[in-house]
C-alpha positions, 0 to 999 in steps of 0.5 A: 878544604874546610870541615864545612865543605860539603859534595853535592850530589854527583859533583866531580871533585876538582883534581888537578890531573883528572883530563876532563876537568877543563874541557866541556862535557860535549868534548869529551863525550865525542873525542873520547868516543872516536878515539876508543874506536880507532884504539880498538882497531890499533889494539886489535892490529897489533895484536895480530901481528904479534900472534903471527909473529909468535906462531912463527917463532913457535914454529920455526924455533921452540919447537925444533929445539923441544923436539932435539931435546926430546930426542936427546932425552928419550929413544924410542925403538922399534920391535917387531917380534913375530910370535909373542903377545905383547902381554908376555913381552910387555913384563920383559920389555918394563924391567929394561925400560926401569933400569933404561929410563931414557929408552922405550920398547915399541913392540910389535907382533908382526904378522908372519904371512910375507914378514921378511919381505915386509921387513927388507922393504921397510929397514931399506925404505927408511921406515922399518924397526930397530930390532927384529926377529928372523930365522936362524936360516935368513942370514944370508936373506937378510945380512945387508940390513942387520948389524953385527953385535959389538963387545958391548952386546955381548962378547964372542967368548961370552956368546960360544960359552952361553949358547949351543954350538949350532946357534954359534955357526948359523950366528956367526960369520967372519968373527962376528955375530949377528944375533941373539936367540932366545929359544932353540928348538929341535926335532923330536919323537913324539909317540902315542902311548897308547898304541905303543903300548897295544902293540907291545912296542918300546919306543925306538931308539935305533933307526932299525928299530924305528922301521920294525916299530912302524910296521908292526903298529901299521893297521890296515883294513880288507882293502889296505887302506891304512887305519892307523899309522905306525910312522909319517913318513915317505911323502912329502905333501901331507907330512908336517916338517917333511923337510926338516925329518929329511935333513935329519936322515941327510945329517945322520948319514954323513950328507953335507947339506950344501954339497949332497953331490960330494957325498952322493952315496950317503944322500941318496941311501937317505933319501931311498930310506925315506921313501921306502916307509911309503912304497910297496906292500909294507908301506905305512904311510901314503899320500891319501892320509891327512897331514901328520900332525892331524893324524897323530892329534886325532889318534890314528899315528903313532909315532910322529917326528916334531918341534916343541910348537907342536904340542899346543896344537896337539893338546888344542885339538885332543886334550886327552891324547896320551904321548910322550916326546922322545929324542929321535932314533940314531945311527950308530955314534950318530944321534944328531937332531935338526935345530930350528929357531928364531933371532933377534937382531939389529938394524943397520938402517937403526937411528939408535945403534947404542941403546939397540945394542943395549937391549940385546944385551939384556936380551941375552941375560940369565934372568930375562931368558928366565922371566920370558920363559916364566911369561910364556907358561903363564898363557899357554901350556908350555914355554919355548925351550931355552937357548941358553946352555946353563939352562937346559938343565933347570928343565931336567924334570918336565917331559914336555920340553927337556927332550927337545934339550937333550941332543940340542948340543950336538944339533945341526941347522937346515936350510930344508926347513919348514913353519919359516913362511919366507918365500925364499932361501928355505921355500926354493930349497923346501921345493926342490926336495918335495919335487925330488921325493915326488919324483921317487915316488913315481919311480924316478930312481935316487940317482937321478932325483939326487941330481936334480936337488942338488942343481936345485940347490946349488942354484939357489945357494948361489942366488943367495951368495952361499957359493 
């Protein structure tokens, strides 16, 4: 090429490996046209198949791997709780998975109507939780789908050191425990300030003085129809935890709860002792009253045997009733009181034992026992009493809870319990005893009420392997 060469206009230059520089211009219009449609067609095939192929990979290999190391990576278990929001359990459950980065907490608040029947199905079916709370009664209901703690849980000194005695007996059978329970509840007298102190009446420590105190602060109307109520109880029906007040007359008079015919004379004197509050002309309770737990809210009891539970209710109802709450009235060198509470445990259908395992232990800690109760103050107005003995007395000071702690370490369980919504071991139980005191008050005599019960339960205790 020379300086004088100079392109026409539209001129292709003559390159040697440019393909269209020896063949004619109509050949190359038609080939090139034909060949970029069959191209397209061949592009557009192979890319299909290719597509088809990498879905399968996709399917069949990447993602079972990402899914194994998912798995391995993080665990998410199961919780199903029963009474707690998931804004007071949300808080405790964060400062485990902070220090558990590969464990995750699904909580959930499950609905107490048929929850032990919902549960037992689920854990058995394959599609229940991890974790789940019962009541320190179930064991016997629902032992077949809840696993034993290991050491590493927590250690059987460590679990007979931090709890109360009547947690370690319900908790514990053949060496090994079953659970971890994060409050205790007990049975106590809450009095109506009021009243009491119209009627001149200290609150009563002794069962003698109960009886004097219910009776003097009885008023009735020209007909003897009871105005105000000096005590709730001798029904069954419209009396709140009837079963439980009953076992606690049956404990405090030497009764064995599974055996009541074994100590027969010490069942039926508790038993004639209850109803006696509501018969003849010195009655002070009866069957046309409403519940209990109304009556005392609205003012017309005044004395009334509960569960720490049943302050919000109380307040909720009446938030100007004046009360105090008292441990229950003793016999002498006798002042124990009914345990109620509830467990966590964990499945033995559970997928993740070890990080199961590892959430009770947390559970069972010191300082979470101290941030849930700190949670639970912050959304009502008190927090379930502590389960844990080295607790109890960092409560000294606060009258609404401390008298459920008092008698705590000398309480006893009953499978007479109410507020449990099981269906089974407790509601039998719970229906044989209100037959019984049914009976007693259209003049069944003790002995032979006392014989049907005790068939009843036996009955039942076998059903559920207690015998």
């Amino acid at each position: 090429m020379d300086g004088n060469t100079v392109y026409q206009e539209n001129q292709i230059p003559q390159n040697p490996s440019y393909p269209g520089n020896n063949l004619p211009l109509q050949e190359i219009t038609e080939d090139s046209s034909s060949g970029g449609i069959i191209s397209k067609i061949v592009k557009i095939f192979i890319g299909i198949i290719v597509l088809v192929v990498l879905i399968f990979v996709v399917v069949n290999f990447i993602l079972p791997l990402i899914g194994k190391n998912s798995e391995k990576g993080t665990v998410t278990l199961s919780y199903w709780g029963l009474w707690e929001d998931k804004n007071v359990m949300g808080p405790i459950i964060s400062d485990f998975e902070r220090k558990n980065p590969k464990i995750k907490i699904n909580y959930v608040r499950e609905d107490p109507k048929q929850y032990r029947e919902r549960l037992i199905t689920r854990i058995n079916n394959g599609t229940g939780p991890d974790i789940f709370r019962f009541h320190n009664t179930w064991l016997p209901e629902v032992k077949n789908v809840l696993l034993p703690l290991p050491q590493e849980a927590i250690s059987k000194d460590e679990f007979q050191k931090n709890y109360y005695p009547v947690n370690v007996k319900d908790l514990t059978q053949s060496g090994a425990i079953y659970g971890i329970p994060l409050g205790i509840d007990t049975l106590a007298l809450f009095t109506n300030t009021e009243i009491l102190k119209a009627g001149g009446v200290l609150v009563p420590k002794t069962w003698n003085d109960f009886s004097s105190a219910a009776k003097q602060l009885t008023v009735k109307d020209e007909s003897g129809k009871i105005k105000t109520a000096g005590a709730a109880m001798g029904t069954y029906d419209n009396i709140t935890h009837a079963p439980d007040i009953i076992s606690l007359l049956f404990v405090q008079n030497g009764a064995k709860l599974e055996n009541l015919s074994e100590t027969k004379q010490n069942s039926k004197d508790a038993l004639d002792y209850y109803v006696s509050f509501a018969t003849g002309g010195g009655n002070v309770w009866d069957n046309t009253l409403e519940t209990s737990l109304s009556a005392f809210s609205s003012g017309t009891l005044a004395m009334y045997f509960g569960f720490s539970w049943d302050i919000l209710t109380i307040k909720a109802i009446n938030p100007n009733l004046s009360f105090e709450i008292n441990p229950v009235p003793s016999l002498p060198g006798r002042s124990q009181t009914i345990a109620s509470y509830w467990v966590e445990g964990v499945s033995a259908k559970s997928k993740y034992k070890k990080e199961a395992f590892m959430f009770m232990n947390f559970l069972s800690q010191k300082e979470t026992a101290i941030k849930l109760f700190n949670e639970e103050s912050k959304t009502r107005l008190i927090g379930e009493p502590y389960a844990r003995v080295d607790l109890a007395q960092t409560l000294k000071d606060n009258p609404m809870i401390y008298p459920f702690l008092e008698n705590a370490k000398i309480a006893e369980s009953s499978f007479f319990a109410s507020d449990t919504f099981d269906n089974g071991l407790n509601s039998k139980m719970n229906s044989y005893l209100g037959n019984a005191i049914r009976s007693m008050l259209g003049n069944t005599s003790s002995d032979t009420a006392l014989e049907t019960l005790t068939k009843g339960v036996n009955q039942v205790l076998t059903e559920y392997g207690k015998l």
